[in-house]
C-alpha positions in Angstrom: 59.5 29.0 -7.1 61.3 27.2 -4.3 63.0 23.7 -3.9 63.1 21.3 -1.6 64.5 17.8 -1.3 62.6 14.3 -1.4 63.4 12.8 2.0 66.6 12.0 2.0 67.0 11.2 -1.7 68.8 14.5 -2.7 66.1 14.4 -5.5 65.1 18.8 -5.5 62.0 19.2 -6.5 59.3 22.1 -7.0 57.3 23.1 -3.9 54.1 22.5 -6.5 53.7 19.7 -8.3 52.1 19.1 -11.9 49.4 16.4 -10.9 49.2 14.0 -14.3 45.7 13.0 -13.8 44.6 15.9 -15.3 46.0 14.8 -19.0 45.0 11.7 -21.1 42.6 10.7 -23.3 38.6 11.1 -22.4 36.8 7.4 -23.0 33.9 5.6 -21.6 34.6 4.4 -17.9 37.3 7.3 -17.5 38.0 10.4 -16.0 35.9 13.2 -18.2 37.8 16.1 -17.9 41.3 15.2 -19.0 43.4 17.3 -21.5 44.2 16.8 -24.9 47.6 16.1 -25.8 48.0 20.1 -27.2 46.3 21.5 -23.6 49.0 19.2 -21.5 51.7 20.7 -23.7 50.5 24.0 -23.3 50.0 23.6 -19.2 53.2 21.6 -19.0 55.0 24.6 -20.8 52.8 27.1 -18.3 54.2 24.8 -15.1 58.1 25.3 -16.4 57.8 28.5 -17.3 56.7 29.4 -13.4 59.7 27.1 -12.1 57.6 23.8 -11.5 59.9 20.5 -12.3 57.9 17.9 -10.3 55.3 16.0 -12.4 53.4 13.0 -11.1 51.5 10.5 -12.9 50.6 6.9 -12.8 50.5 4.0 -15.1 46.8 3.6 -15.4 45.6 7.0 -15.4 43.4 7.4 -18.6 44.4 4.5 -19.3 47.8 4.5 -19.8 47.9 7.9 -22.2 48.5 10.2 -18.9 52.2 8.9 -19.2 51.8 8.8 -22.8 51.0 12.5 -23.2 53.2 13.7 -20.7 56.4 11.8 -22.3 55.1 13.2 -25.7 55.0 17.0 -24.4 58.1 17.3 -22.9 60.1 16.2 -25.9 58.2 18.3 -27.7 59.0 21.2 -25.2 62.9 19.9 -25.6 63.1 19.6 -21.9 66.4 17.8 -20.8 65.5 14.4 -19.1 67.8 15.8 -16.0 65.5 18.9 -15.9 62.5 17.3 -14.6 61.7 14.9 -11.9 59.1 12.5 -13.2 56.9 10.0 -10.5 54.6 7.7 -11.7 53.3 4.5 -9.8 52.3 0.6 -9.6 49.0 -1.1 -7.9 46.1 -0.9 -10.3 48.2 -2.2 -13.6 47.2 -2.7 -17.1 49.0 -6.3 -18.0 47.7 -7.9 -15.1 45.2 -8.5 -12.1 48.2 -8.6 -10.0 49.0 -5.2 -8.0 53.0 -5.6 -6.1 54.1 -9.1 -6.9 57.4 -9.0 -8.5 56.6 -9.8 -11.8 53.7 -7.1 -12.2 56.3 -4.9 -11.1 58.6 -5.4 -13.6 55.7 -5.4 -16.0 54.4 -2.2 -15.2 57.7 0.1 -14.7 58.9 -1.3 -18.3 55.5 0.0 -19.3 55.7 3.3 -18.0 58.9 3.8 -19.1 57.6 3.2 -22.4 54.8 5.3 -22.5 56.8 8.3 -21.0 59.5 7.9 -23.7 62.2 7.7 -20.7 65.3 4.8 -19.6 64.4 6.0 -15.7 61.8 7.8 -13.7 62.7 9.5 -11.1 60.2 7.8 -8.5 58.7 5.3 -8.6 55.4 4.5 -5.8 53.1 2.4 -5.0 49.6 3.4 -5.5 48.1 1.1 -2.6 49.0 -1.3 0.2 48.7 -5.5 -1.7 46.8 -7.6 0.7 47.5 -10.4 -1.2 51.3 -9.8 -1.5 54.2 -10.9 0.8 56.0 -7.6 2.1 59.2 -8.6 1.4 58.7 -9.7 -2.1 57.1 -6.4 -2.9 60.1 -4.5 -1.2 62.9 -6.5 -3.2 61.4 -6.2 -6.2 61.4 -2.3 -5.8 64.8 -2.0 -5.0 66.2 -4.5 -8.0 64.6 -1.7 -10.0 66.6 0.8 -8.2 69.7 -1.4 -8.6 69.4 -1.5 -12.1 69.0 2.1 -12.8 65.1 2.2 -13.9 64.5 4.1 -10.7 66.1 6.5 -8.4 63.7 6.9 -5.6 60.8 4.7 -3.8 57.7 5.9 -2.6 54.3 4.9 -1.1 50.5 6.0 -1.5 47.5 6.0 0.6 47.6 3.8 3.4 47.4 2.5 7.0 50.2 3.6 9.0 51.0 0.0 10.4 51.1 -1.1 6.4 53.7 1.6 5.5 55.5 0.9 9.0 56.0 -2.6 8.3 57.3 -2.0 4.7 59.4 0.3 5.8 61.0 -2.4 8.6 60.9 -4.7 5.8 63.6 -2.9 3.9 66.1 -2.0 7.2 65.5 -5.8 8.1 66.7 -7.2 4.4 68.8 -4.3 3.4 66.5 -3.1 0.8 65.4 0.7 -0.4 63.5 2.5 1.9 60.0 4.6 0.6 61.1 8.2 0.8 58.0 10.4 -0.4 53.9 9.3 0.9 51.5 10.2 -1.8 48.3 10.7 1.3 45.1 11.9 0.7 45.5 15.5 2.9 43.8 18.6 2.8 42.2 20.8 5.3 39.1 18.6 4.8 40.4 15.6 5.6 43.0 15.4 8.3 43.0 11.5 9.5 46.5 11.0 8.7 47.6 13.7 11.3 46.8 11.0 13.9 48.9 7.8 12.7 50.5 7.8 8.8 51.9 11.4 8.8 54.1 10.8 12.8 55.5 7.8 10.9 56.4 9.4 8.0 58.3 12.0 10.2 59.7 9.1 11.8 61.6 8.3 8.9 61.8 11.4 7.5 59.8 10.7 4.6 58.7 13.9 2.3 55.1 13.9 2.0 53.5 14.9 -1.5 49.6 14.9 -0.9 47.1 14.1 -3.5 43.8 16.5 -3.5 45.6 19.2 -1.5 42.5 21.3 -2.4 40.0 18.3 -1.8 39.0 17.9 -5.2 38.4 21.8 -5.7 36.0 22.8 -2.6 38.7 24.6 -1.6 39.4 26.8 -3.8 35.6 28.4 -4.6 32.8 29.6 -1.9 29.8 27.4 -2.6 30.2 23.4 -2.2 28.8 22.7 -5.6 30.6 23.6 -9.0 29.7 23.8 -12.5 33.3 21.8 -13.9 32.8 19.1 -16.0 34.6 17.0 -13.1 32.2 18.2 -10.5 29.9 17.0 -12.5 31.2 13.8 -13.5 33.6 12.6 -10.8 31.9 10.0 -8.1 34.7 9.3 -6.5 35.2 12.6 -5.5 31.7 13.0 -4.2 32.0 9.5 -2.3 35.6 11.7 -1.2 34.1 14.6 0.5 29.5 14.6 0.4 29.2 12.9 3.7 30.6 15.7 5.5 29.7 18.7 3.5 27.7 20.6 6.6 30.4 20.6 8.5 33.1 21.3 6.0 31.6 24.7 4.2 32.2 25.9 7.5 35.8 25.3 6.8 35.7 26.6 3.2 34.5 30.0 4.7 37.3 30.3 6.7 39.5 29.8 3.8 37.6 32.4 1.7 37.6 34.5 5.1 41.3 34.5 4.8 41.7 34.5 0.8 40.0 38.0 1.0 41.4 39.6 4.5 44.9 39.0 2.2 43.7 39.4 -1.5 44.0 36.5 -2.4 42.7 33.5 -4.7 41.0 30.9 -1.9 43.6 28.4 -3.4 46.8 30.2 -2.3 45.0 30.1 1.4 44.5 26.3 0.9 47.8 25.1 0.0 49.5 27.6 2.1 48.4 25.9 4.6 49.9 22.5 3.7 53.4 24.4 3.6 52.6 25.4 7.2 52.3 21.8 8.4 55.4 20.7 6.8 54.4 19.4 3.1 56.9 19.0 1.1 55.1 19.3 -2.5 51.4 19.0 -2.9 50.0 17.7 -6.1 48.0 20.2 -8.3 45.9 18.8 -10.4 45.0 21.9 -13.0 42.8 21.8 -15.8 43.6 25.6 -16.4 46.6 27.8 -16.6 45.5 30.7 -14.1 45.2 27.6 -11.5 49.0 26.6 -11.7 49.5 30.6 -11.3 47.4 30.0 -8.0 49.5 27.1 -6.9 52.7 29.3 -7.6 51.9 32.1 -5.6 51.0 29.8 -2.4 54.8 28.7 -2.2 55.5 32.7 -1.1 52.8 32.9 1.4 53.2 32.9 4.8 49.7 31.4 7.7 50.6 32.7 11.2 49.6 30.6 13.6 46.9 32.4 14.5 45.8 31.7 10.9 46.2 28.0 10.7 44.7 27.3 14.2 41.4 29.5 12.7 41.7 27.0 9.7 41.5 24.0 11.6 39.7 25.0 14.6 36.0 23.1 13.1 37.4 20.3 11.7 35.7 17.3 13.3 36.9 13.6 12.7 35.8 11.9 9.3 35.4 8.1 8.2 38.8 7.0 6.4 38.4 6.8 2.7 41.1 6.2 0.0 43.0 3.5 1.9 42.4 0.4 0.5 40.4 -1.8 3.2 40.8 -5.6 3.4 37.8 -6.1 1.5 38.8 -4.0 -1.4 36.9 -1.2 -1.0 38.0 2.3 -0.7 35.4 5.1 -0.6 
């Protein structure tokens, strides 16, 4: 495994991260095809075992027992707090309607603290940009947390690049903790951020740590459709990625192109690719050991050029989806 640091934190993390969403409790309204509190041990043992010490999470994944089985499993593992670098976030909370006023904020990481059995995580996002929020109170409120210890690192989540801009000149105007990591929705089937969010985060030298690095798992297999119990139960991920499935199994047979002109899985070529563009750690989200295997091996492999320009070379523009838009919807 290799390390790198989280902006200019001097946080080192694992070029793969362990994506919580994966782990929780199944229940009616939720994600289907979550682990059991013994699976998450057993993949969370898996993960360490291949040098992986980057695990992100948020506070209302499955409700609350993402965090909960996660804090559970490592001190069952008897994994040292200092040996693992935990991220979990704020927007869509459990205690209240509100998303980044101060007082959800200090709701919510108290929370998440308990649930992951912790005094501190390591850092601390938020999951969406609050209309309804002033900027500054938002940015304060994150760094009184930092202050006091509850979190070492700040970072954001799927947004406009003006939003994360102007939080970001919000903290250098009041003297206040930066965002160093952006959680962005980026895979070779969805590039938007290229254009605006990513230059900005460069600009600031901000690590990014995409979510669905293999676009929900198209990526990683030859035909668009899958028989998982996600593909068959997620709608957000098909309100993700349907519209433009013509266009983007093109793509995909690139990426198996190349998968078998080097023997490899189609998931190595996939998140190869986001170490090619500069990634810092993209989050896996694995519902099977041989996946995080996959996601190990990437970190070794090497795209030419040549390589990631034949990636790339059909992608055509797609409608912006994950950001929340100022009428609240997002897909």
């Amino acid at each position: 495994m290799k390390y790198a640091n989280l902006g200019k934190t001097g946080i080192n993390v694992s070029r793969i991260c362990v994506g919580g969403m994966s782990f929780g409790e199944v229940f009616s309204g939720g994600h289907q095809w979550t682990l059991d509190q013994d699976e998450t041990q057993k993949m969370l043992a898996h993960a360490f075992e291949l040098g992986v010490n980057f695990i992100d999470t948020a506070n209302t994944y499955a409700g609350g027992t993402s965090e909960e089985f996660i804090g559970k499993a490592l001190k069952n593992l008897g994994i040292a707090r200092e040996k693992v670098i935990i991220a979990t976030k704020v927007f869509f909370n459990l205690t209240t309607k509100e998303h980044l006023t101060k007082r959800a904020i200090e709701s919510e990481i108290d929370g998440s603290l308990r649930r992951l059995g912790t005094d501190y995580v390591d850092l601390y996002q938020i999951h969406r940009f609050d209309y309804d929020t002033p900027i500054e109170e938002t940015m304060s409120a994150l760094h009184e947390l930092v202050k006091s210890g509850k979190v070492r690192a700040l970072g954001a989540s799927a947004m406009y690049a003006y939003q994360f801009h102007n939080m970001q000149i919000a903290a250098e105007k009041n003297n206040l903790t930066p965002f160093s990591t952006m959680q962005n929705h980026y895979n070779l089937l969805y590039r938007e951020d290229e254009h605006e969010l990513i230059p900005v985060c460069e600009q600031y030298n901000v690590s990014l740590i995409p979510f669905s690095p293999l676009a929900g798992g198209h990526l990683s297999h030859k035909s668009w459709d899958s028989d998982s119990k996600r593909a068959n139960s997620d709608k957000v991920l098909a309100a993700k990625y349907d519209r433009s499935r013509e266009n983007d199994l093109l793509i995909i047979e690139r990426v198996a192109e190349l998968a078998a002109k080097h023997n490899v899985s189609m998931s190595e070529i996939a998140l190869a690719w986001h170490f090619s563009k500069g990634v810092t750690s993209p989050i896996v989200g694995a519902t099977k050991i041989s996946h995080f295997d996959q996601a190990a091996k990437s970190v070794d492999m090497n795209l030419s050029d040549t390589e990631v320009a034949y990636l790339e070379e059909l992608y055509v523009p797609h409608e912006i989806v994950g950001q929340i838009k100022r009428d609240g919807s997002m897909y």
